[in-house]
C-alpha positions as CSV (number, residue, x, y, z in Angstrom):
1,X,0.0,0.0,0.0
2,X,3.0,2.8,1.0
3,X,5.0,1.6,-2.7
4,X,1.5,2.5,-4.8
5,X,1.5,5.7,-2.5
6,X,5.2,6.9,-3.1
7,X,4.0,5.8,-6.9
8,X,1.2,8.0,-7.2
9,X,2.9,10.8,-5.6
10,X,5.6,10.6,-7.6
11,X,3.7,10.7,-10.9
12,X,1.6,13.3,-9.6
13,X,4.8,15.8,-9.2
14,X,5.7,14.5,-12.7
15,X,1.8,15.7,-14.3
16,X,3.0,19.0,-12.4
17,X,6.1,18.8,-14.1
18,X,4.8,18.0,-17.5
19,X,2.0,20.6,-17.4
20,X,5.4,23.2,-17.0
21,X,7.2,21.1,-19.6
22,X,4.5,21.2,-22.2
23,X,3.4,24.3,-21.9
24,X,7.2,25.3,-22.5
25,X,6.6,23.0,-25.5
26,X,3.4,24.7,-27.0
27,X,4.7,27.9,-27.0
28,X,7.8,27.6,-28.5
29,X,5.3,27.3,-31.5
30,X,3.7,30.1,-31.3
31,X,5.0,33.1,-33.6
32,X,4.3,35.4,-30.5
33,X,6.7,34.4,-27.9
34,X,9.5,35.3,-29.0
35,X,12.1,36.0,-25.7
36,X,12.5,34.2,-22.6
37,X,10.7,37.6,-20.9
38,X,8.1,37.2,-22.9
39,X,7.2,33.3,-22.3
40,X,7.8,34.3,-18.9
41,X,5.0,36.6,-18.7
42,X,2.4,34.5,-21.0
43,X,3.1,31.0,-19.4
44,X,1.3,31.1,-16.1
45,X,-2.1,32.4,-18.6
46,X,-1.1,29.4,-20.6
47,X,-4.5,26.8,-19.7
48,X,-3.9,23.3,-20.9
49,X,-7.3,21.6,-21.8
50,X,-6.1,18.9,-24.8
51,X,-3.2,16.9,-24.8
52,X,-1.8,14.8,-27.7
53,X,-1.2,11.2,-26.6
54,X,2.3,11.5,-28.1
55,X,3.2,14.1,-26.2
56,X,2.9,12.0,-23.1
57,X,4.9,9.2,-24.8
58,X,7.7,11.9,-25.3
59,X,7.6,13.2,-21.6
60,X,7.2,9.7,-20.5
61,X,10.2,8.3,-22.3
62,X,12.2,11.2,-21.1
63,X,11.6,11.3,-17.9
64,X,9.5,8.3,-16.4
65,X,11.8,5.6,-18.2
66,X,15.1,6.4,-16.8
67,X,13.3,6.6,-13.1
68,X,11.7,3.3,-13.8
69,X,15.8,2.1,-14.7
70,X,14.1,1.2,-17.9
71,X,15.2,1.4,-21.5
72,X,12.7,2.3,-24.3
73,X,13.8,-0.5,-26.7
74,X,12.8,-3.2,-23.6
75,X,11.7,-6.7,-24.6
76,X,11.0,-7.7,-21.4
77,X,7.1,-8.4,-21.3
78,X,7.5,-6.9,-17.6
79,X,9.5,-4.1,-18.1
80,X,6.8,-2.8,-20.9
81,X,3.5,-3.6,-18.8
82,X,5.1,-1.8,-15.9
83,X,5.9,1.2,-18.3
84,X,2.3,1.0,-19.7
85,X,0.9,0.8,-16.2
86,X,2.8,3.9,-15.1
87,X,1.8,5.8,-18.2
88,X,-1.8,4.8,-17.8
89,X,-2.2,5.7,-14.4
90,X,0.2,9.2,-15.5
91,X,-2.9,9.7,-18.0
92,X,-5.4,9.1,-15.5
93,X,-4.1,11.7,-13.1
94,X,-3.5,14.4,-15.6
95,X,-7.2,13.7,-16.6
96,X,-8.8,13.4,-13.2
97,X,-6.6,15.7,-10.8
98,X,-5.2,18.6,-13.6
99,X,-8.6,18.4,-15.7
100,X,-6.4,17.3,-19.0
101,X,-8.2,15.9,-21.8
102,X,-6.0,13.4,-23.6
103,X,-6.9,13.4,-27.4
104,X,-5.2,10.7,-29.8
105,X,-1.8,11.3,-31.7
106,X,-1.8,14.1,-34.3
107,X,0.7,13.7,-36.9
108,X,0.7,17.1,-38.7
109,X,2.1,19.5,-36.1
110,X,1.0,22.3,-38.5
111,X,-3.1,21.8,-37.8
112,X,-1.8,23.6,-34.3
113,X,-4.0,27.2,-34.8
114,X,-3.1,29.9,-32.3
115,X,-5.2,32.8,-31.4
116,X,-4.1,35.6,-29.3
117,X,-6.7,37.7,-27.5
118,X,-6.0,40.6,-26.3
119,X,-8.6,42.2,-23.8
120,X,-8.9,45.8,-22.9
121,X,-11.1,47.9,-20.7
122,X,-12.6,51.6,-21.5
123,X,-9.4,53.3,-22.6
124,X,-10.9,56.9,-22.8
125,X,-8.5,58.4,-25.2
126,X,-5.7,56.9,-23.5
127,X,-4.7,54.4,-26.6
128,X,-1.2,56.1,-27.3
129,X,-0.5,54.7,-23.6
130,X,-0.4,51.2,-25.2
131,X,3.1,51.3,-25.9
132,X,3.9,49.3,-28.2
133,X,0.3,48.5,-29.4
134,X,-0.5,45.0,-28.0
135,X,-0.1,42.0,-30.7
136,X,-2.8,39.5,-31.3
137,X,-5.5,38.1,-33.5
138,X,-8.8,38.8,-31.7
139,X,-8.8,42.6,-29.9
140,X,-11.9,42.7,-27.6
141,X,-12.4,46.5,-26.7
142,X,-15.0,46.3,-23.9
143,X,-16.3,49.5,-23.6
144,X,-15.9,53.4,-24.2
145,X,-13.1,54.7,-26.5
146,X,-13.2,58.3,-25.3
147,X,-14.9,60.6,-22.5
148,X,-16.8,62.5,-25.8
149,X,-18.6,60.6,-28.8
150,X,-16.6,62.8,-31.6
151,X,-13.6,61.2,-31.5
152,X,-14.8,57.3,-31.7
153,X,-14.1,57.0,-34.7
154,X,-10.2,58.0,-34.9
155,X,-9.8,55.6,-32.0
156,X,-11.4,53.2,-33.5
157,X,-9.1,53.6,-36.6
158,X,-6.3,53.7,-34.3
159,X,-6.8,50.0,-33.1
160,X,-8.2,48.9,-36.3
161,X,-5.6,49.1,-39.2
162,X,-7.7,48.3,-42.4
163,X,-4.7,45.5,-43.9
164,X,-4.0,43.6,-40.7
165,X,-5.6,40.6,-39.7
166,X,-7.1,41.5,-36.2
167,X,-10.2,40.8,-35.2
168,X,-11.9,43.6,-34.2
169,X,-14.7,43.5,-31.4
């Protein structure tokens, strides 16, 4: 009973450590992050919900194996049952204690689709404040541009730049 305990605890600081280590992994993809400072400041708004099944083979293969004193290329009927016993119950506490959806294998990294939103508050004609102006797909502008009605529609312009691909809303 203690061994399965010191198991399961141990592969539940490893789903911690793979939630850090993919999320590392996911944004290195994105054409947004491009500086350490910057993944920095986006990873802890980083919300894993899907996670390919061969990402888990990766982690576990470079991590769990060589705690296990096991080799990937193993014969041994034992050796790969235990592995696929610790990587099932790996899946089942990224799914039932960190909420993780595990979806099957995709093998065209290129169907991954980023969207950045970016959400702002009434900015009341204080739009030159946003220093450089933010980057991202979606902009959702959630109230007034300015204290006065006449000058919505240069602020509006301002955020809205008629050949770029934002979504404006």
């Amino acid at each position: 009973m203690q061994q399965q305990e010191q198991q399961h605890s141990l592969l539940r600081q490893h789903a911690h450590q793979f939630c850090g280590w993919f999320t590392q992994q996911r944004l290195s993809l994105s054409p947004y992050i491009s500086s350490q400072e910057e993944f920095h400041l986006h990873s802890p708004h980083f919300c894993i919900v899907h996670v390919p099944m061969d990402s888990i083979d990766d982690y576990c293969r470079r991590f769990l194996l060589p705690i296990l004193d096991m080799k990937s290329s193993s014969n041994s009927q034992h050796e790969q049952h235990s592995f696929n016993l610790f990587k099932t119950l790996f899946c089942k506490i990224l799914h039932d204690e960190f909420h993780i959806n595990i979806v099957p294998t995709s093998n065209n990294n290129n169907k991954l689709h980023f969207k950045r939103f970016v959400v702002l508050s009434d900015s009341h004609s204080q739009e030159k404040a946003l220093y450089p102006k933010t980057n991202g797909d979606i902009l959702l502008h959630c109230g007034d541009f300015t204290n006065g009605g006449s000058l919505e529609v240069y602020f509006f312009d301002y955020f809205y730049e008629p050949n770029s691909k934002v979504e404006f809303f």
